[in-house]
N, C-alpha and C positions, 0 to 999 in steps of 0.2 A: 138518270144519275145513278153512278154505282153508292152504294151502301158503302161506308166505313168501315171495314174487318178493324175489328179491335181484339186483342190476345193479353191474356195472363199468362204470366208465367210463375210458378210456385216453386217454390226451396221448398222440398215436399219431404225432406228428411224427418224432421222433426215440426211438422206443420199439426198445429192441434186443432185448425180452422176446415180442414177440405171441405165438411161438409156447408160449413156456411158458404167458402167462397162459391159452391155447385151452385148453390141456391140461388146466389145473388146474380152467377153468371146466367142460369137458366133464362132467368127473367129479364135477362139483358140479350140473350142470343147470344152469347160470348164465348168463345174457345176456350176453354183451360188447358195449358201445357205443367202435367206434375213430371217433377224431375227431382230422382231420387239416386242412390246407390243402390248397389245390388245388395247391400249390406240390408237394406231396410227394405220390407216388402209392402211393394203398392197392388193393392185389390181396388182397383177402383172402376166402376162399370156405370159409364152416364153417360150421354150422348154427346154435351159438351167436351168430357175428356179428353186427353192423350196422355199416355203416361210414357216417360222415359228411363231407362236403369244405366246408370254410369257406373263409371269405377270405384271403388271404395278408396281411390286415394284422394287426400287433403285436398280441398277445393274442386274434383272435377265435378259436382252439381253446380256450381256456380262456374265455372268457364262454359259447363254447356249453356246454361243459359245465357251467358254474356256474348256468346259466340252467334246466339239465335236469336236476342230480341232485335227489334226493329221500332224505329221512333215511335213513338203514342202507343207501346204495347206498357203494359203494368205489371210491375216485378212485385211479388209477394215474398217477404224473406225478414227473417232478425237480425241479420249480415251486415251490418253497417257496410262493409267492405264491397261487398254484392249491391247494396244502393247504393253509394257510389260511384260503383262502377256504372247501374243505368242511368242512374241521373245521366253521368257522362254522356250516354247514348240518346237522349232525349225521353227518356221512360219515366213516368212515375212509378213510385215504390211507397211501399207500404208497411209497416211491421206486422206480427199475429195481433196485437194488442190493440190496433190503430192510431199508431204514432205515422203520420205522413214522414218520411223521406221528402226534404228539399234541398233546395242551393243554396239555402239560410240556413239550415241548420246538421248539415253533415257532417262538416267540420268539425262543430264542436262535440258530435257525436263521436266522430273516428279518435276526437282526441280523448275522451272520458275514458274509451275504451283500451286505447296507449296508457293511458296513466293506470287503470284496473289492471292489466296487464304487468306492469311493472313491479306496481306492490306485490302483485299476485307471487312474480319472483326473486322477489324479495322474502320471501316468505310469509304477507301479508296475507289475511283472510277476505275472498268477496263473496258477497252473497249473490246468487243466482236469482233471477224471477222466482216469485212465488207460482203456486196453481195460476192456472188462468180463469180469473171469475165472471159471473155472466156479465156484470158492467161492463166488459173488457170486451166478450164475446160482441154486446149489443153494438160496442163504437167501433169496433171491426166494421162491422156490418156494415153502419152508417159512413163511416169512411171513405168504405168501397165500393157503396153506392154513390156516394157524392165523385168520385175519383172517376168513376166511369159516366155516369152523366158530364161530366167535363171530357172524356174523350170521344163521347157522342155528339159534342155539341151542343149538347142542350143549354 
């Protein structure tokens, strides 16, 4: 019996996670795919890695990776747009924070963020995330350990 290759893929622009998800993959045998712009530099040297540099224009870290994942691979991103779009492709997704990405509840994300978006030019004020705190760090963690024991089968 062949083993299951299972793949991450990271919106690595602005990821405050790498080193956790290394860790989690390590211990899973898991590939990491960071995909970043050239704008933002990736130093990252681990055996699971691969790092990639795209263009600095609007969305291509997320067309690369939408171009690249493949069913049962795990998108890592804040992107509602970008989950979305794997969900579509039969991916589970993730946020930094450990908020699961599902087909329950996308929608009403994409739409919080249309409505944010609107005040926004309206001249309305939103507030961004805070720091990212270690409770935040720790359900990451747990998340995506749980995410990947489901795509191991376990």
């Amino acid at each position: 019996m062949i083993d299951k290759i299972i793949e991450i893929w990271v919106d690595a622009d602005s990821c405050p996670v790498k080193q956790d998800i290394l860790a989690v993959a390590e211990a899973h045998n898991t590939v990491v795919h960071f995909v970043a712009s050239y704008a933002h530099s990736l130093s990252i040297h681990h055996p699971q890695a691969r790092t990639y540099a795209v263009d600095s224009e609007f969305q291509s870290a997320d067309m690369f990776i939408i171009n690249h994942v493949k069913p049962d691979n795990l998108v890592i991103t804040d992107d509602y747009g970008l989950a979305s779009l794997a969900l579509e492709k039969r991916c589970l997704a993730i946020g930094t924070r450990g908020k699961e990405y599902t087909n329950e509840n996308i929608s009403l994300l994409l739409m919080s963020r249309h409505v944010s978006a609107e005040i926004a030019r309206a001249g309305g004020r939103r507030r961004g995330p805070g720091p990212l705190r270690k409770e935040e760090i720790a359900r990451f963690r747990q998340v995506l350990q749980k995410l990947l024991h489901r795509l191991e089968g376990d």
